[in-house]
Backbone as CSV, one residue per row, in Angstrom:
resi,resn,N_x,N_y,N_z,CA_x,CA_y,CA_z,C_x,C_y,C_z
1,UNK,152.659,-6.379,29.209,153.962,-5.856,28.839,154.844,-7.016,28.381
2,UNK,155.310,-6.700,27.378,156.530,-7.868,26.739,157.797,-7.051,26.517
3,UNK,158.549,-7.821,27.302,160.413,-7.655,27.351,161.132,-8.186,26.538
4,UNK,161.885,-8.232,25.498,162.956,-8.779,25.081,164.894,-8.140,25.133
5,UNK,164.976,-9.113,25.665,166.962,-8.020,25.395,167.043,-8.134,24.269
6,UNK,167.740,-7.411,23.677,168.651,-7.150,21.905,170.085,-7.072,21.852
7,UNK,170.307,-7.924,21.256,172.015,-7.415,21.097,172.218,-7.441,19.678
8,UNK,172.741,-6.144,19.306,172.704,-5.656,17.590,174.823,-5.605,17.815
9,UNK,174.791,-5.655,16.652,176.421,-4.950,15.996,176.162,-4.823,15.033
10,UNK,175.512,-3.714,14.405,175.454,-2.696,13.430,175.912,-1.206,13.354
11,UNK,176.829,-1.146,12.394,176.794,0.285,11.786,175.794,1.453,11.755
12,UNK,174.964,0.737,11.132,173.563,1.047,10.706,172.658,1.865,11.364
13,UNK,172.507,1.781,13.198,172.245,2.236,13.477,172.717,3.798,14.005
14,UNK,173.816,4.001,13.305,174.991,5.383,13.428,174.070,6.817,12.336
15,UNK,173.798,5.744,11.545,172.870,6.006,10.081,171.217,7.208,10.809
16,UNK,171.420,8.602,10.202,170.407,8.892,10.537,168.937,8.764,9.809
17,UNK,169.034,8.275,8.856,168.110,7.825,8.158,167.409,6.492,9.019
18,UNK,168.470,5.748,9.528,167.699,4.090,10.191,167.069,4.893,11.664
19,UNK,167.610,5.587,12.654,167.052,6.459,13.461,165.339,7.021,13.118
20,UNK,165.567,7.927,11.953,164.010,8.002,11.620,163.134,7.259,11.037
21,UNK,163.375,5.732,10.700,162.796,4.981,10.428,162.189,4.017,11.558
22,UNK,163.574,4.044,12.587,162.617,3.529,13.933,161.682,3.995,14.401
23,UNK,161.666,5.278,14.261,160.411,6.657,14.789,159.334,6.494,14.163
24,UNK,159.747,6.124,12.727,158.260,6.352,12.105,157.839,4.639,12.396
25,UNK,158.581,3.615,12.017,157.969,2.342,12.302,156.867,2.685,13.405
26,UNK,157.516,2.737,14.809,157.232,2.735,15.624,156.247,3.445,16.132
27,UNK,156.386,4.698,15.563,154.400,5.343,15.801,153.182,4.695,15.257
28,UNK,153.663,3.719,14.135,152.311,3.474,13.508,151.950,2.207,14.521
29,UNK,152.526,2.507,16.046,152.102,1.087,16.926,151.159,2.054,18.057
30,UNK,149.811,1.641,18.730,149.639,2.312,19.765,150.306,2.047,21.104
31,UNK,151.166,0.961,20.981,151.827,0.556,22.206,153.189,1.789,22.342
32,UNK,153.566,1.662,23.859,154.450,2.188,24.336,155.469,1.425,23.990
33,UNK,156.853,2.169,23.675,158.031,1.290,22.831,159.517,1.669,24.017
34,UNK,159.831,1.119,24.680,160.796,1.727,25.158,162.183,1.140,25.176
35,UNK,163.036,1.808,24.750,164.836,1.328,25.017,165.219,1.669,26.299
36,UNK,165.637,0.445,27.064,166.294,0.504,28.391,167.145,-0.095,28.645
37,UNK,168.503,0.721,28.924,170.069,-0.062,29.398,169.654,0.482,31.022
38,UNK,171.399,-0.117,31.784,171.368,0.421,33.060,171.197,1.576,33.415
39,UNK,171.186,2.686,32.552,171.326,4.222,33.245,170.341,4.785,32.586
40,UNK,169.749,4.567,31.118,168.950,5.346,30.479,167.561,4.489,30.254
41,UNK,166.794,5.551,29.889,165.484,4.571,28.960,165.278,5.977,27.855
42,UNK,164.822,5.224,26.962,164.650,5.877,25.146,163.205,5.647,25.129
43,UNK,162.412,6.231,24.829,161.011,6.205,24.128,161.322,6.173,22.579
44,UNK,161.134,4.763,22.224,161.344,4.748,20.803,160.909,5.983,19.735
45,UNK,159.525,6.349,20.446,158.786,6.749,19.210,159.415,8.511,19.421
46,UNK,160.252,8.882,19.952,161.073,10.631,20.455,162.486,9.783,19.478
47,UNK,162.054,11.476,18.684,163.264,11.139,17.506,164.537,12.201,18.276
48,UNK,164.236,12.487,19.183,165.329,13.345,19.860,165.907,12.368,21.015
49,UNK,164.703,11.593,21.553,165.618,9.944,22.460,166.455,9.764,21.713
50,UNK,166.252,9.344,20.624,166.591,8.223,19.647,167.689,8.964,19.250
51,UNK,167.962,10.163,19.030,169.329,10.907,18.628,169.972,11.050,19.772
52,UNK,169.405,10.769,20.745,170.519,10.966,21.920,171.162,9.709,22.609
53,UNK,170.435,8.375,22.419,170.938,7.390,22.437,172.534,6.641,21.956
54,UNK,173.387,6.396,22.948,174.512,5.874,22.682,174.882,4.469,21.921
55,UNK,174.318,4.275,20.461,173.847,3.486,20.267,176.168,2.750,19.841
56,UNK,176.520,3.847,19.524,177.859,3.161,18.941,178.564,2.855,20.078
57,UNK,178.368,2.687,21.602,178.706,2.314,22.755,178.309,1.526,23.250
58,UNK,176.658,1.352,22.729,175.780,0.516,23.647,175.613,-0.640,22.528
59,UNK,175.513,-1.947,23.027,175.170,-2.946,21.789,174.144,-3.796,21.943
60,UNK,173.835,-3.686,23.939,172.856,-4.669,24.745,171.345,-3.476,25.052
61,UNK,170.292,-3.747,25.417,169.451,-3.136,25.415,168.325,-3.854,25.689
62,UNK,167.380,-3.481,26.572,166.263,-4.451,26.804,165.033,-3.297,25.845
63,UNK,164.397,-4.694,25.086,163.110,-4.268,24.567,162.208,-3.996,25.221
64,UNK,161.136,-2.816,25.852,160.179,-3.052,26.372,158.752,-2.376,25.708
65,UNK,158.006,-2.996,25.467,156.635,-2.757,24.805,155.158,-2.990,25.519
66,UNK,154.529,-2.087,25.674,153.152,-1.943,26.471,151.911,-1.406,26.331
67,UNK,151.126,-2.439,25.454,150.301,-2.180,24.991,149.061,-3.147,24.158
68,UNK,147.930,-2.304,23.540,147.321,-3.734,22.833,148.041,-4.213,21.761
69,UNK,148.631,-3.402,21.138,149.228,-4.225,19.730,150.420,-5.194,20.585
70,UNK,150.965,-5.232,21.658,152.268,-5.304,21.979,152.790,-6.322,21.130
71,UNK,152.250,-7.343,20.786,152.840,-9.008,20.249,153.530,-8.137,18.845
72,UNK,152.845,-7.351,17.917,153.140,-7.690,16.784,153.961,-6.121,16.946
73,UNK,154.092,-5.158,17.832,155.013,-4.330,17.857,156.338,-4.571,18.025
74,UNK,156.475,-5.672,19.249,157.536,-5.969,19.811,158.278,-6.796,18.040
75,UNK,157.586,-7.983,17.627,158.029,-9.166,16.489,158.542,-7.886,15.385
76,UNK,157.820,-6.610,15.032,158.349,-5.492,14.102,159.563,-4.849,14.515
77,UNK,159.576,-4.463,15.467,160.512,-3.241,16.012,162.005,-4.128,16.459
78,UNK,161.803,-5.629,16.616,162.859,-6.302,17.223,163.753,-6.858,15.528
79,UNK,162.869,-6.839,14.432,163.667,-7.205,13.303,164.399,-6.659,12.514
80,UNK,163.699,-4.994,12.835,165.011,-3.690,12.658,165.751,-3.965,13.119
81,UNK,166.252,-4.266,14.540,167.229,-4.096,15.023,168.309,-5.340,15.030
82,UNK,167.573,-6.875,14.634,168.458,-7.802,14.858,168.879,-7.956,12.935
């Protein structure tokens, strides 16, 4: 399992188009993708997480990824967001 925190200040992610692009990035990984603050966790690859996520509140977020691809899921999914 590989962790990274994120801290974004983007618009962008308000954008429902960048939402389903995390979804689709993110399935083409077999690893588990998950968004976790203090109260919630997001399964990247649930485009209904991902719409329910407080993303214009939230700006901190720990990366968590688990799996065989994990190295090159985590280096993809972390450059959307930074």
């Amino acid at each position: 399992m590989i962790s990274e925190n994120i801290h974004f200040n983007s618009t962008k992610v308000l954008d429902p188009k960048f939402v389903a692009n995390c979804v689709q990035v993110s399935c083409d990984f077999k690893s588990t993708i998950l968004i976790k603050t203090l109260d919630k966790t997001v399964n990247l690859k649930s485009i209904m997480g991902m719409m329910s996520f407080d993303f214009e509140n939230i700006k901190d977020f720990l990366l968590e990824v688990n799996g065989e691809d994990e190295k090159e899921a985590i280096k993809v999914i972390k450059a959307i967001f930074i």
